[in-house]
DODODREN-69845 format. One line per 10 residues: their letters; for each residue x, y, z of N, C-alpha, C. Coordinates in Angstrom, 3 decimals, always signed. Example, Ala and Ser with C-alpha at 12.3 -4.5 7.8 and 13.67 -1.06 7.14 Angstrom:
! DODODREN-69845
AS	+13.190,-5.690,+7.800,+12.300,-4.500,+7.800,+13.200,-3.300,+7.800; +12.850,-2.250,+7.080,+13.670,-1.060,+7.140,+12.900,+0.030,+7.870
This chain:
! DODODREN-69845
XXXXXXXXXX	-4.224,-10.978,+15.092,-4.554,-10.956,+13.668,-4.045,-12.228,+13.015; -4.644,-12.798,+12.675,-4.422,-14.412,+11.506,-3.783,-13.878,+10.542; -2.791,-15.078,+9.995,-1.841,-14.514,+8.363,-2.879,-15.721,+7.720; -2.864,-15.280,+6.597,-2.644,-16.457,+5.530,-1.929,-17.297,+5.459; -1.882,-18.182,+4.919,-0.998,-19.801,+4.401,+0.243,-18.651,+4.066; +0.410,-18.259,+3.235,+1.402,-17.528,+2.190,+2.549,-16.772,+3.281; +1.342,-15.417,+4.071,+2.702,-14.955,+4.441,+2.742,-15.340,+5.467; +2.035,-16.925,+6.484,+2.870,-17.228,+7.470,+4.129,-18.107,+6.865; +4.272,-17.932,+5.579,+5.935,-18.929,+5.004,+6.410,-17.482,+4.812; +6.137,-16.785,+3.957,+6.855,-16.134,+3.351,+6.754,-14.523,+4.413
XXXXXXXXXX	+7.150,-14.041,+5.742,+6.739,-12.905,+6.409,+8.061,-11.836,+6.560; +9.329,-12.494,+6.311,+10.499,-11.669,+6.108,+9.937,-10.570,+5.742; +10.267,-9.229,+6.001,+10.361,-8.262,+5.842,+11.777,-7.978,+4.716; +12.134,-7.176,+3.533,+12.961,-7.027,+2.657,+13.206,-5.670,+2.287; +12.120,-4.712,+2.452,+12.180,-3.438,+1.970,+10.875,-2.624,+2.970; +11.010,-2.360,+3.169,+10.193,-0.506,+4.470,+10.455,+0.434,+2.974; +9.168,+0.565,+2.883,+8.832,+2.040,+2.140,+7.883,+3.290,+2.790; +8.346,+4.039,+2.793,+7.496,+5.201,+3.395,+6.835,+6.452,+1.828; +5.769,+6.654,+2.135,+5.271,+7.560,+1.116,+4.519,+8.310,+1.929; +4.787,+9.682,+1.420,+4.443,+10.997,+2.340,+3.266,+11.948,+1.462
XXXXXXXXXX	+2.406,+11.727,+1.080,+1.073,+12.693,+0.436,+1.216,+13.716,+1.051; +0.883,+14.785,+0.045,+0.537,+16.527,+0.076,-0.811,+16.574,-0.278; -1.379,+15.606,-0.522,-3.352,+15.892,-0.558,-3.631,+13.980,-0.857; -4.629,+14.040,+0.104,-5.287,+12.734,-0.148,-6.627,+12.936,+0.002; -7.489,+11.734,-0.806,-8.875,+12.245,-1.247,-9.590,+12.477,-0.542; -9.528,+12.422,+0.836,-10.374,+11.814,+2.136,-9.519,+12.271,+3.270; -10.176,+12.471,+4.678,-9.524,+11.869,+5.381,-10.172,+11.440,+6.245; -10.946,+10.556,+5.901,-11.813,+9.368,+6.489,-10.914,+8.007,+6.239; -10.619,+7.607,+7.273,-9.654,+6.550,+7.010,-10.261,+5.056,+6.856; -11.526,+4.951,+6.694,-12.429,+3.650,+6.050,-12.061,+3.728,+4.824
XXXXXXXXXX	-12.520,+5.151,+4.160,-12.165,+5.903,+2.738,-11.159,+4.819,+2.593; -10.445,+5.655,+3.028,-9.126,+6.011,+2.291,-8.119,+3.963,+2.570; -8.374,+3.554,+3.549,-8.037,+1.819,+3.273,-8.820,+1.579,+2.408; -10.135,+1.420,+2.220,-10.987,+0.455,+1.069,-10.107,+0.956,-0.058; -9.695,+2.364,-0.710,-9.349,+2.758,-2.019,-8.186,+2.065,-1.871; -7.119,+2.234,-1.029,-5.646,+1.051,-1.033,-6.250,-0.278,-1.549; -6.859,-0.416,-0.583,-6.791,-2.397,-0.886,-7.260,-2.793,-2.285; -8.683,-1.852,-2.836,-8.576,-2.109,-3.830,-7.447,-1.818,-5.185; -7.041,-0.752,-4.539,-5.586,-0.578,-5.322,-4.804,-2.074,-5.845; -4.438,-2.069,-4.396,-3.531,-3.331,-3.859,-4.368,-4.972,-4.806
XXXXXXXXXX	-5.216,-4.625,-4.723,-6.149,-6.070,-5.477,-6.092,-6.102,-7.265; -6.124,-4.876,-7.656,-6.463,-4.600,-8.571,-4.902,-5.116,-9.312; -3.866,-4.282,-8.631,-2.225,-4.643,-9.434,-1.610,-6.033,-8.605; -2.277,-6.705,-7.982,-2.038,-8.210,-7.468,-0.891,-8.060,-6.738; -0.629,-7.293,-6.261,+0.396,-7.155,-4.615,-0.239,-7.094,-3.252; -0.902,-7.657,-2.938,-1.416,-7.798,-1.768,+0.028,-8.820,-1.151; -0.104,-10.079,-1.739,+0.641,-11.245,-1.198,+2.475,-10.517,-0.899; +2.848,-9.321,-0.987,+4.243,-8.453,-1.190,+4.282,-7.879,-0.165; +2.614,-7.397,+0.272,+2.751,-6.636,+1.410,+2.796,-7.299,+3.303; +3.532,-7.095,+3.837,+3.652,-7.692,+5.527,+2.961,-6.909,+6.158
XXXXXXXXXX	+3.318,-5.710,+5.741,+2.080,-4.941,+7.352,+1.867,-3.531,+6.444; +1.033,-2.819,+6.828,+0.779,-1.589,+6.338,+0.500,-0.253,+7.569; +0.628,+0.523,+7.671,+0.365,+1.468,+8.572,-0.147,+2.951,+7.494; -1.641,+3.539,+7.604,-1.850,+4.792,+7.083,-1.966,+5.974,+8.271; -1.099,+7.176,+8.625,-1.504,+8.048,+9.440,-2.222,+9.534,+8.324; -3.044,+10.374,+8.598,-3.757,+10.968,+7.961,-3.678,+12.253,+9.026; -3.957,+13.624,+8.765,-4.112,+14.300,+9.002,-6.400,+14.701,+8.843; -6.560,+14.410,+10.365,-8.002,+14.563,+10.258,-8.512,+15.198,+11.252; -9.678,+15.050,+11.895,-10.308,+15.954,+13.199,-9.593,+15.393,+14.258; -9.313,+14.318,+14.428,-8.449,+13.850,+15.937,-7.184,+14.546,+16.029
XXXXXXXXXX	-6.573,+15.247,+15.184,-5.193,+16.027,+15.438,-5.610,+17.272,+15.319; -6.859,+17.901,+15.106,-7.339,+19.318,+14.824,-6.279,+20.479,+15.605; -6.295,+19.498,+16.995,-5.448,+20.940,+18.157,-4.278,+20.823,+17.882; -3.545,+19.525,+17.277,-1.976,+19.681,+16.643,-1.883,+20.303,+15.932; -2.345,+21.025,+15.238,-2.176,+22.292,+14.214,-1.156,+23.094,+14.424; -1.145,+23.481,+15.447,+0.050,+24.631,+16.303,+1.679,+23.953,+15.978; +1.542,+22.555,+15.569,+2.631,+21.992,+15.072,+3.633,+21.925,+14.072; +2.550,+22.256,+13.103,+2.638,+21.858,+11.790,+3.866,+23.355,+11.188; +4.718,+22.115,+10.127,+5.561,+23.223,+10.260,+5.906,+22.485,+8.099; +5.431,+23.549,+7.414,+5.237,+23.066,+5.706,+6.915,+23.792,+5.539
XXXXXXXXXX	+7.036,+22.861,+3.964,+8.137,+23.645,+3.646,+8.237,+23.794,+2.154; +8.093,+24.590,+1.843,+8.152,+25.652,+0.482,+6.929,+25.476,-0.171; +5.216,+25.608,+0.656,+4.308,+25.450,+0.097,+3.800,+24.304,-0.006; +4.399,+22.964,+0.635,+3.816,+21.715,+0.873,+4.141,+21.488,+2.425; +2.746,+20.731,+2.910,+2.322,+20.087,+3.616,+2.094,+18.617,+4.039; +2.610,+17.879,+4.869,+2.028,+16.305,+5.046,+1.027,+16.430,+5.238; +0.145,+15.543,+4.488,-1.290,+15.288,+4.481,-1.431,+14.168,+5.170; -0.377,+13.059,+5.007,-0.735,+11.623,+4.815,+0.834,+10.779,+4.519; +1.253,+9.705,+5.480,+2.056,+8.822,+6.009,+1.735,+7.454,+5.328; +2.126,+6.956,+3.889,+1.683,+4.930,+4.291,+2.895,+4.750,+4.267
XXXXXXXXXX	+3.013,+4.028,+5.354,+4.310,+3.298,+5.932,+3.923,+1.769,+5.471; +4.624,+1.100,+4.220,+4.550,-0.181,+3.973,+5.656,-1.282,+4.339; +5.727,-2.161,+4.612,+6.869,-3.621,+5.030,+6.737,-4.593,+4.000; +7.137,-4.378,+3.080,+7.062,-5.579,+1.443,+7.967,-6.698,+2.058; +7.514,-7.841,+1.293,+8.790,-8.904,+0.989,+9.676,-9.282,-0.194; +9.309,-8.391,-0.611,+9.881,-8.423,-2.127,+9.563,-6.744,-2.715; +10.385,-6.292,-3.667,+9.928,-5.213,-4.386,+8.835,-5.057,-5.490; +8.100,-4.225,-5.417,+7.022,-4.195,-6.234,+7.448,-2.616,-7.137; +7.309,-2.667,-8.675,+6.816,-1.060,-8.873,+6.026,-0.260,-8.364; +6.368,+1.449,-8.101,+5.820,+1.913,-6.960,+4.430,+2.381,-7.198
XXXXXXXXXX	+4.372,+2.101,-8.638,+3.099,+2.400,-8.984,+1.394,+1.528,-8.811; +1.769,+0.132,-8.232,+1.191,-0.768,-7.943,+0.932,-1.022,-6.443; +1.461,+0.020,-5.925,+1.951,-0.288,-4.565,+0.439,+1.179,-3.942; +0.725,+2.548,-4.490,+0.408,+3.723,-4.246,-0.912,+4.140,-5.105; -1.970,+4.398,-5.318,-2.352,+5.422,-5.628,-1.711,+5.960,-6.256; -2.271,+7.187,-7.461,-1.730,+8.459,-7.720,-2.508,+9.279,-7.413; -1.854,+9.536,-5.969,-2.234,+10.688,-4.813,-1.034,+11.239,-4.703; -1.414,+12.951,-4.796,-0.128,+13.960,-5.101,+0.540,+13.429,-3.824; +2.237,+13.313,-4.432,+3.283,+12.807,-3.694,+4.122,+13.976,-2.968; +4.878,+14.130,-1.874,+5.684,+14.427,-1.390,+6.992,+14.092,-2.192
XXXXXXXXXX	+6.949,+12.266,-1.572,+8.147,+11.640,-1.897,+7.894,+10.555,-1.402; +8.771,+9.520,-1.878,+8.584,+7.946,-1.895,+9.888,+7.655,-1.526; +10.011,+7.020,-0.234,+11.597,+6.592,-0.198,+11.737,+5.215,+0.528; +12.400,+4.586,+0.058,+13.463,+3.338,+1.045,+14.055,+3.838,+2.471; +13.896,+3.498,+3.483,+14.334,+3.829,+4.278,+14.986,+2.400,+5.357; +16.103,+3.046,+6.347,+16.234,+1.874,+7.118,+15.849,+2.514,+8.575; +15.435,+2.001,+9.059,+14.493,+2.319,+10.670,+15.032,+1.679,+11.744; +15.118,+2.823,+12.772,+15.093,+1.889,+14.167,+14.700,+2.660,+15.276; +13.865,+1.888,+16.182,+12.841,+1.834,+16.977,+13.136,+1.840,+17.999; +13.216,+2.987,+18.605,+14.120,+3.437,+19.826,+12.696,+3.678,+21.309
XXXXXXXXXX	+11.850,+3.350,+20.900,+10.718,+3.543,+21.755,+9.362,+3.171,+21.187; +8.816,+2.098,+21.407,+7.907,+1.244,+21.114,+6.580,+2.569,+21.102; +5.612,+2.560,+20.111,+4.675,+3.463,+19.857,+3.320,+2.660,+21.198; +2.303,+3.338,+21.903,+1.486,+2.573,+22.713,+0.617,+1.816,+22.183; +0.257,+0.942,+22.495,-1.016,-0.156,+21.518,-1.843,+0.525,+20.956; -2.479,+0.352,+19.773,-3.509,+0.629,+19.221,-4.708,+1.005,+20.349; -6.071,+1.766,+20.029,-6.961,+2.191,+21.128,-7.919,+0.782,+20.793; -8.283,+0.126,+19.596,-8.917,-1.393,+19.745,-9.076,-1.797,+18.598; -9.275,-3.059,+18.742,-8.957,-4.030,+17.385,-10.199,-4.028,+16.014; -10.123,-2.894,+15.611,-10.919,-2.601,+14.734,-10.329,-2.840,+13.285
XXXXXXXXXX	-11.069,-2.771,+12.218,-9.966,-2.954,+10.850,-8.931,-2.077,+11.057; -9.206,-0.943,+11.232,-8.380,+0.455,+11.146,-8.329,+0.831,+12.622; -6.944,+0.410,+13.343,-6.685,+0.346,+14.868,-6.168,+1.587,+15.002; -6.263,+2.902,+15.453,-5.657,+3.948,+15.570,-5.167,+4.122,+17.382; -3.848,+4.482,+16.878,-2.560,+4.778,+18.112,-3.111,+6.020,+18.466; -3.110,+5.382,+19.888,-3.529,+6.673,+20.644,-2.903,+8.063,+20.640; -3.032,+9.155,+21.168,-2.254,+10.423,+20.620,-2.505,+10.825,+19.461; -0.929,+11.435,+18.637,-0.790,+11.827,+17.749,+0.461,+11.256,+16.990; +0.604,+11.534,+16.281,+2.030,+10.743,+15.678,+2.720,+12.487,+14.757; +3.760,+12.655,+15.188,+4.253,+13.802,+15.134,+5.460,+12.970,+13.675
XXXXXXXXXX	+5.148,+13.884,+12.385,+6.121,+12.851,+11.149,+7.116,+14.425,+10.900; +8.297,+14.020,+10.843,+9.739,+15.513,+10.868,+10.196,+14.538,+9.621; +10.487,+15.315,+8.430,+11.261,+15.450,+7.429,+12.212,+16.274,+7.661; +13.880,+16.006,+7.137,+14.874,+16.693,+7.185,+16.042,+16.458,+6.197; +16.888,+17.363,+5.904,+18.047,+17.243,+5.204,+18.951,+17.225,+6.535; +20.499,+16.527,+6.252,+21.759,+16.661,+6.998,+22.062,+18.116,+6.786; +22.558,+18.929,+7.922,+23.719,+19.769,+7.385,+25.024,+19.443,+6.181; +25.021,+19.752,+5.357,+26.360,+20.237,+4.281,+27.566,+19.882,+4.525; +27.987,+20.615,+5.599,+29.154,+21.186,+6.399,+29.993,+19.861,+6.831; +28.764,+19.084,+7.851,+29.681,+18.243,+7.944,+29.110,+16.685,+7.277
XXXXXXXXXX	+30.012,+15.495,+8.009,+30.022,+14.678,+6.668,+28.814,+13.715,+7.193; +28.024,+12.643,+6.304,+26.899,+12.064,+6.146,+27.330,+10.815,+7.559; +28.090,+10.183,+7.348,+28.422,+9.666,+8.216,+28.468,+9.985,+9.949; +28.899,+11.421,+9.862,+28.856,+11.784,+11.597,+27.430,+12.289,+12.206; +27.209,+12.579,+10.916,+25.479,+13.524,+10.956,+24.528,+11.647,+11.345; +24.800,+10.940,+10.635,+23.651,+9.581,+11.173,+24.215,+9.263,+13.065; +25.314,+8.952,+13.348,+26.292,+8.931,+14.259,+25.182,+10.026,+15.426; +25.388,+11.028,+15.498,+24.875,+11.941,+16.082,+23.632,+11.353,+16.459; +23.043,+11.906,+15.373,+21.548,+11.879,+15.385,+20.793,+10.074,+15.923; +21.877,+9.332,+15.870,+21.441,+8.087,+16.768,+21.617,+7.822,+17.908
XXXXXXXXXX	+23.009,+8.198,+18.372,+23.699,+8.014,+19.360,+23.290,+8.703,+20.492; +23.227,+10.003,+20.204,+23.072,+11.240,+21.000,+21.658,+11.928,+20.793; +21.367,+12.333,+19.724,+20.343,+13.266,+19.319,+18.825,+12.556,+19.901; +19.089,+11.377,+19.757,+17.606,+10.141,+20.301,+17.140,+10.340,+21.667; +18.392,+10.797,+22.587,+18.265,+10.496,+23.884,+17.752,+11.944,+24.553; +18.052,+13.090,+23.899,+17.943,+14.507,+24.280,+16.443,+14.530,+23.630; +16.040,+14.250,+22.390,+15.009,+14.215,+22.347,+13.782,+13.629,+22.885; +14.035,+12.403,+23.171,+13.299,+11.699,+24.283,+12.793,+12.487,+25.575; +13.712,+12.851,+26.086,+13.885,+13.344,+27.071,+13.112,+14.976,+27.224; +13.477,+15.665,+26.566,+12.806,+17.165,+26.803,+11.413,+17.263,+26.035
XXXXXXXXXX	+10.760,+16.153,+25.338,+9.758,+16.065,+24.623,+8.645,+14.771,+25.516; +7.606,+14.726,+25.522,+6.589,+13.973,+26.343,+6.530,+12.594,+24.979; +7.781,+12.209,+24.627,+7.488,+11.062,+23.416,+7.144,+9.987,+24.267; +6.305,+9.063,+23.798,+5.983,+7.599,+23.796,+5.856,+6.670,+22.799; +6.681,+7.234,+21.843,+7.120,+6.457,+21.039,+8.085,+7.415,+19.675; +9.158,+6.219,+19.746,+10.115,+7.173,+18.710,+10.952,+6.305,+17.734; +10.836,+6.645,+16.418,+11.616,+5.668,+15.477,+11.880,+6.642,+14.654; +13.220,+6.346,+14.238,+14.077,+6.988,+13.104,+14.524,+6.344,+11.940; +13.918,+7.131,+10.713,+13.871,+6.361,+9.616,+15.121,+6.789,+9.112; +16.138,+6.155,+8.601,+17.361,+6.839,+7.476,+16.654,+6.914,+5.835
XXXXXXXXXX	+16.588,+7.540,+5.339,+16.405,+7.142,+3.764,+17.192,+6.903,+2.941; +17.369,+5.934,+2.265,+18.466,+5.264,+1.757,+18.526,+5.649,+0.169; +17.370,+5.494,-0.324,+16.669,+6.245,-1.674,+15.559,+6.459,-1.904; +15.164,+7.737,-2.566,+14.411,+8.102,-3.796,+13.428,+7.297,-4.560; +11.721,+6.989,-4.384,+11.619,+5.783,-5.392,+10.838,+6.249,-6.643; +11.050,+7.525,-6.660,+10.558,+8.442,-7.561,+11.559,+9.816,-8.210; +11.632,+10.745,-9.198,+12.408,+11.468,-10.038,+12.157,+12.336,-9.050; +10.533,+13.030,-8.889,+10.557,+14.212,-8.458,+10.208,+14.124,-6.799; +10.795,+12.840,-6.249,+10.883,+13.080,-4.932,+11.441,+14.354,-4.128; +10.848,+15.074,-3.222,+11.441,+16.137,-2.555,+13.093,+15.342,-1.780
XXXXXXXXXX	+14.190,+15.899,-1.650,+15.017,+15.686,-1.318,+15.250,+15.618,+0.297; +14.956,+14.572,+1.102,+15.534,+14.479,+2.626,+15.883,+13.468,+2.776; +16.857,+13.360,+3.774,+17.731,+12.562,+4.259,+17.305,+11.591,+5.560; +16.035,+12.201,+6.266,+15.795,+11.459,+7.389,+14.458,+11.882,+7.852; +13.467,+10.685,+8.228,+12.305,+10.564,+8.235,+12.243,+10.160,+10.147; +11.976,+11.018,+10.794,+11.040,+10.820,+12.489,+9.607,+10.653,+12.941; +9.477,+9.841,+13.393,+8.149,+9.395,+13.857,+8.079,+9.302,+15.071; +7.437,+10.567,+16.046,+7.673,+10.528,+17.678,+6.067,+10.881,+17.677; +5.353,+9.503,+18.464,+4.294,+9.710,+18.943,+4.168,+10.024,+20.400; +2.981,+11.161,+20.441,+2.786,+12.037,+21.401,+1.349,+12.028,+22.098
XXXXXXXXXX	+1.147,+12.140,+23.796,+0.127,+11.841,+24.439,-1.222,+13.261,+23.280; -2.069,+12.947,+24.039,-2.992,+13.807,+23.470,-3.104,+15.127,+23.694; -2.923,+15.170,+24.823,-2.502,+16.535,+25.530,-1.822,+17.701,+25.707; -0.543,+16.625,+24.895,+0.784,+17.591,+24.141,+0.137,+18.359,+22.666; -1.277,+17.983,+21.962,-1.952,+18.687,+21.086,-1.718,+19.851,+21.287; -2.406,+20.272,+22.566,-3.219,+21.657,+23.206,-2.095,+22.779,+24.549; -1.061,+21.839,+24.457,-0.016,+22.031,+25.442,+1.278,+22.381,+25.383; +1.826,+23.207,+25.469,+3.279,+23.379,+24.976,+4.127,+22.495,+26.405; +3.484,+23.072,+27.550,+4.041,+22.009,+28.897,+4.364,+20.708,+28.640; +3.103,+20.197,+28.270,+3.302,+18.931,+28.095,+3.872,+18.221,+26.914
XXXXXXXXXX	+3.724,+18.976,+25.690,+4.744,+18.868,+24.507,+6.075,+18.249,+24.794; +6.823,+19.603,+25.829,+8.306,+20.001,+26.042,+8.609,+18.964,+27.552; +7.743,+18.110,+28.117,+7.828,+17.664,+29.033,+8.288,+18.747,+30.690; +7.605,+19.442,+30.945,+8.007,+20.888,+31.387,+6.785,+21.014,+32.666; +7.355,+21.091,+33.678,+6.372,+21.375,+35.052,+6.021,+22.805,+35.126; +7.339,+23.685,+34.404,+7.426,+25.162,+34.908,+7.626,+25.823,+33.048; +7.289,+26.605,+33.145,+8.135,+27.783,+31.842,+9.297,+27.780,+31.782; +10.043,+28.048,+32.986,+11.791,+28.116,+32.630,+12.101,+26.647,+32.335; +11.413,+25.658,+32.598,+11.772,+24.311,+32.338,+11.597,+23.991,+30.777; +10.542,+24.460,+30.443,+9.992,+24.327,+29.485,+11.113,+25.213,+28.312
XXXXXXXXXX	+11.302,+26.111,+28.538,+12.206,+27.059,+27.541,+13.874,+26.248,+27.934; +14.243,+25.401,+28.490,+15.199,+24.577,+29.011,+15.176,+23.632,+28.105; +14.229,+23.035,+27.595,+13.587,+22.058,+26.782,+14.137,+22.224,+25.679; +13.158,+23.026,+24.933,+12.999,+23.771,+23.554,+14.788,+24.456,+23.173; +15.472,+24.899,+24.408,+16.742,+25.186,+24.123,+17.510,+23.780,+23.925; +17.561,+22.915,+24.682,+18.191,+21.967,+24.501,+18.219,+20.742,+23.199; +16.809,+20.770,+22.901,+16.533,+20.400,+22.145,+16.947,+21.199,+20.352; +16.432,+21.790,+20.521,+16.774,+23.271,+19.474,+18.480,+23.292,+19.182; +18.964,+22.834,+19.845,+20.751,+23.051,+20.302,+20.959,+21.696,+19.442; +20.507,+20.768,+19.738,+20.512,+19.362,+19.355,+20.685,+19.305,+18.494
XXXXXXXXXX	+19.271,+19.729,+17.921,+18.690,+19.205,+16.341,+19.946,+20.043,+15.253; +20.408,+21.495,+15.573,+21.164,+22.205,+14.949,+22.168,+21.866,+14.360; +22.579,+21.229,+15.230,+24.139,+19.994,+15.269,+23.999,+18.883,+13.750; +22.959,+18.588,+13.317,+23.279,+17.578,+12.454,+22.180,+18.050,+11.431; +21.200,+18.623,+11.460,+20.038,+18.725,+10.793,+20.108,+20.579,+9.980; +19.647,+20.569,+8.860,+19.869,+21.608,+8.343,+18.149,+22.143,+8.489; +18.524,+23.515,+9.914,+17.191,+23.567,+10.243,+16.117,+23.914,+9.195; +16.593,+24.629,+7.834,+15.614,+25.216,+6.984,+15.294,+24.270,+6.318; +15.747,+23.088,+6.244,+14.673,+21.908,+5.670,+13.344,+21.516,+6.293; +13.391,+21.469,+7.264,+12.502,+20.711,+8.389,+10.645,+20.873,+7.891
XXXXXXXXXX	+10.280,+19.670,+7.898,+8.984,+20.269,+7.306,+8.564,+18.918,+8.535; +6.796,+19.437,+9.128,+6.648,+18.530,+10.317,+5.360,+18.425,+10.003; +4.215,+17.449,+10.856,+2.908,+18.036,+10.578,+2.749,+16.547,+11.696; +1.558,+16.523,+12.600,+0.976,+15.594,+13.450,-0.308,+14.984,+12.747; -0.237,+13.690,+12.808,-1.334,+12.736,+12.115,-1.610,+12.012,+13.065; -3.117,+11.139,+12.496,-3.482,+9.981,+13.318,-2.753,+8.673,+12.309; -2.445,+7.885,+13.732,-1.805,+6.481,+12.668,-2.841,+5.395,+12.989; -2.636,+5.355,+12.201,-3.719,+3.683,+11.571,-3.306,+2.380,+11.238; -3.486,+1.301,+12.069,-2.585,+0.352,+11.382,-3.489,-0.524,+11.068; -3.592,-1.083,+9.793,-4.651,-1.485,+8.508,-4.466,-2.800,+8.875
XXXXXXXXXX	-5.108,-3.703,+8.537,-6.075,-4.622,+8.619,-5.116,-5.123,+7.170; -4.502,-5.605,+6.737,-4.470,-6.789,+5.648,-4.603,-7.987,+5.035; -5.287,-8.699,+6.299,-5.253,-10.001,+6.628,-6.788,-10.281,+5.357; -7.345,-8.873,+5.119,-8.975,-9.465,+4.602,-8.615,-9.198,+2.913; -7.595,-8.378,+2.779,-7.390,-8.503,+1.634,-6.401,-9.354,+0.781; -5.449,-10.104,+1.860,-4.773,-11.559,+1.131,-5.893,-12.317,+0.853; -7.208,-12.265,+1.908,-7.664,-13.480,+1.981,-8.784,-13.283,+0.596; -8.685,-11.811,+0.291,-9.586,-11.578,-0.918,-8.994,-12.140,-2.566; -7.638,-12.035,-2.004,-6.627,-12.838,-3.007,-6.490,-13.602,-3.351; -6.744,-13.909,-2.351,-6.614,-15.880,-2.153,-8.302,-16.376,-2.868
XXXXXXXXXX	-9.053,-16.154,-2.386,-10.237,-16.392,-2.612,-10.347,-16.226,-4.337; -10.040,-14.869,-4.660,-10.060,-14.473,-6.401,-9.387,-15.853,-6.786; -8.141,-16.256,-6.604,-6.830,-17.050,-7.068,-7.516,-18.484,-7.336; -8.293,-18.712,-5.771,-9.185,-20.090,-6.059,-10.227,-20.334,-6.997; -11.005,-19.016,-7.201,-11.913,-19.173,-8.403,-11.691,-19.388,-9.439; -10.281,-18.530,-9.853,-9.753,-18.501,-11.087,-9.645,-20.219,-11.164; -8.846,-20.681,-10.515,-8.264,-21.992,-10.715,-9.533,-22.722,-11.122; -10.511,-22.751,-10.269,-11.682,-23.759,-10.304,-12.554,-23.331,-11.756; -12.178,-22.179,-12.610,-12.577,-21.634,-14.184,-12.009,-22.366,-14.504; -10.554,-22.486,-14.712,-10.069,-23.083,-15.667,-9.699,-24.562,-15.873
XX	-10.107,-25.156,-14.726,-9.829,-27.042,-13.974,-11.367,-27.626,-15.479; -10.618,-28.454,-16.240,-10.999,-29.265,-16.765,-12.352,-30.017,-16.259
């Protein structure tokens, strides 16, 4: 993918925002990029944004259903995972598409997600992309609960689950009042198969292996995560094409100039 003049100077990454939709208009994901970008064109942040990623809940995750786990009457609909270089208001950034929550987060990438399936505007990762919202347990303190859940909790999960790809978001803040309240954002993408499969989900040859899994795992998560938060749901991820809308920027920016040149 080609950058622009702009952000091959300016490509630092400064702020990861994640925004989590409970209904989006579409889930045709041509839709639903053209309405961003023009978003993005319209409040002149294109040149802010480094990379964009949209995952959506659509017919390619139909058999992940069996997954999906809402909490108090909301559902993930919809994942944009943005990489700014600078901060933008969040209102210039998003749509007003009913929100979950909008948060800052700090990430790390404990298992590389598999390449895109082909270089289309809208490149979708093979599988599914499995997104876990959570609160810390109470009890104990914020500090041992991140500790855990990096150190230890990454590796058990890996392991009894068929992941091929796994990143853990911390959320650092809130970029909204009535953000739902969690503490930690997971992104473990999963073969296709694990859709329709609890075997292959749990990484499991046998049943007793499999219930070996789900215990161990289950044991894990208990330890740092306050299980009655947990809200989950499997999407397709999409990683967007931005390169056509700097260059739509750029292009507007030159006209303007050549209006107003004497």
């Amino acid at each position: 993918m080609s950058a622009s003049p702009l952000s091959a100077v300016t490509n630092t990454v400064t702020h990861t925002l994640k925004c989590l939709f409970e209904q989006l208009p579409s889930d045709n994901i041509r839709e639903l990029t053209a309405l961003l970008k023009q978003h993005w064109l319209q409040h002149g942040v294109s040149d802010a944004i480094v990379a964009a990623r949209l995952a959506v809940e659509d017919g390619a995750v139909a058999d992940a259903a069996r997954w999906r786990l809402p909490q108090q009457g909301q559902s993930i609909q919809g994942l944009l995972s943005l990489q700014l270089r600078d901060d933008r208001p969040l209102d210039t950034l998003i749509p007003p598409w009913p929100l979950i929550g909008a948060y800052s987060v700090e990430s790390r990438e404990i298992t590389p997600p598999p390449a895109p399936e082909n270089d289309t505007a809208e490149e979708r990762t093979p599988g599914s992309l499995q997104v876990c919202l959570f609160r810390f347990r109470r009890d104990i303190s914020r500090a041992n609960a991140i500790d855990y859940w990096r150190d230890e909790h990454a590796v058990i999960a890996c392991a009894t689950q068929s992941t091929v790809g796994y990143r853990q978001h911390l959320i650092t803040a809130k970029q909204t009042g009535n953000s739902t309240d969690f503490d930690g954002l997971v992104e473990e993408y999963f073969p296709s198969e694990a859709s329709h499969s609890s075997l292959v989900f749990f990484n499991a040859q046998t049943a007793a292996q499999r219930q070996d899994h789900i215990t161990q795992l289950t044991t894990s998560s208990s330890r740092f995560i306050a299980m009655d938060s947990l809200m989950v749901n499997h999407l397709s991820d999409y990683r967007l094409n931005i390169t056509d809308t700097q260059q739509s920027l750029d292009l507007q920016l030159s006209t303007s100039k050549r209006k107003v040149t004497p």
